[in-house]
C-alpha positions, 0 to 999 in steps of 0.5 A: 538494487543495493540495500540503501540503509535507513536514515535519520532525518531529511537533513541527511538526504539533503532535502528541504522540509518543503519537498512533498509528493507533490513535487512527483508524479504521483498516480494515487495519494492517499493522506489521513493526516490531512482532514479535508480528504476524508469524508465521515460518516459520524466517525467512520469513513465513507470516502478517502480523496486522492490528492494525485490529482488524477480523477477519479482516484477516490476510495470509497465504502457506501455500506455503513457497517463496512466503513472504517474508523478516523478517530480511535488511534494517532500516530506522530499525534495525526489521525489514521484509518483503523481497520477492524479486521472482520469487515471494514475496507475501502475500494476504488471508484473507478479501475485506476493504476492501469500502468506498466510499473509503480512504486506503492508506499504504505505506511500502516500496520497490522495487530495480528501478524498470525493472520493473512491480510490483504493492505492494498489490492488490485483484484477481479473482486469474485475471482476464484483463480487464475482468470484474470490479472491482479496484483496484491500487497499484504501480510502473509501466513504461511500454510502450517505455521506463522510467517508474518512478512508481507508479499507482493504478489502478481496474477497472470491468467495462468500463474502468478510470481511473488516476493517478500519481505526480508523481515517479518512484520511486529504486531502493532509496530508502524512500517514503511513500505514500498512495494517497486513493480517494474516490468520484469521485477518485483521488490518489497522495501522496509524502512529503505532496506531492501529485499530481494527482488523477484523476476517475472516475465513482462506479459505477466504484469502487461497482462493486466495493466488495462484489465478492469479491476478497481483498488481495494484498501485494507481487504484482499477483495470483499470477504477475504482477508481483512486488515486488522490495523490501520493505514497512515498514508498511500502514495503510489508513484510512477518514477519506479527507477528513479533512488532519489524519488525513493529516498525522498518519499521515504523520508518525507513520509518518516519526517512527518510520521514520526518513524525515523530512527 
């Protein structure tokens, strides 16, 4: 796909300040800024509710001391989910996104862009190596030196193929990103600009579109690669071909986070 630019407002998009995910195929949607999808645990988070609509869909975190917090930061004056870097993160209740492609956005960010950190993963949660599918979205270091772009990563059993960003990360600057999974390509889109795409063979993300492998929100898998930051707003929809699906939700989420330029 071409580079599509960024923009300034939905009124150049032509959409109506009533268009919302909701108008969309969505199969994950995830939304701090809406109080009644998050469960508390005093302040910290034992339960983000999907508003897809598909059962099921909830990420959840049981153990207090891994719970991550509602209150300590704002961004466009609406409450996001900090993650503190060590240990905190969230996983899915079920094996979900068992689909053959899907456009995930994020809106997040991290303080530390010297450090590998995993934003939203679908992983074997003790896998070691190359045993079974996974596909994983986050911000890289590469080995001798900083990086900081973010990759999107899929497993196969036996070899994996990545992309990334054409831009590295800021520490503590909000992005919006989507991350386009197709059956032979791979494509990571910042702020409606976007990067190169990567190929790969249709078995390599068919492999494991049913393995059973839950989501996992801020970590890479327990124990590896925390997020140190904070995640606004996930919404993963199957209308991967589709540009006005893109453009829309694009500016959806930059109207209502306050990140258009």
């Amino acid at each position: 796909m071409s580079n599509l630019g960024w923009f300034t407002s939905f009124e150049k998009l032509g959409i109506p300040d009533l268009w919302t995910p909701a108008m969309i195929d969505t199969a994950l949607w995830l939304d701090a800024a809406d109080a009644s999808t998050v469960v508390l645990n005093g302040s910290d988070v034992s339960m983000w509710k999907d508003k897809s609509g598909n059962s099921g869909n909830n990420v959840i975190q049981g153990t207090p001391s891994a719970q991550p917090s509602y209150t300590s930061r704002k961004l466009c004056g609406k409450p996001v989910i900090d993650f503190n870097g060590s240990s905190e993160y969230l996983v899915s209740e079920n094996n979900i996104l068992t689909v053959s492609s899907l456009a995930l956005f994020v809106v997040y960010m991290t303080t530390n862009i010297n450090l590998m950190q995993g934003v939203v993963n679908k992983t074997n949660p003790t896998n070691s190596g190359f045993t079974d599918f996974e596909w994983q979205y986050g911000v890289r270091v590469l080995e001798g030196g900083t990086d900081g772009k973010t990759e999107a990563v899929v497993y196969g059993t036996s070899t994996y193929t990545s992309a990334v960003s054409s831009a590295p990360l800021v520490n503590s600057t909000w992005v919006i990103e989507c991350c386009l999974y197709t059956q032979t390509y791979m494509q990571i889109i910042r702020n409606g600009l976007y990067g190169a795409p990567v190929s790969y063979a249709t078995t390599l993300f068919n492999s494991g579109k049913a393995a059973a492998n839950r989501v996992y929100v801020g970590i890479r898998r327990p124990g590896l690669r925390p997020l140190s930051g904070a995640i606004a707003e996930i919404i993963c929809t199957l209308d991967v071909t589709r540009v006005d699906v893109i453009l829309k939700t694009f500016g959806y989420l930059a109207h209502k986070w306050g990140l258009a330029k």
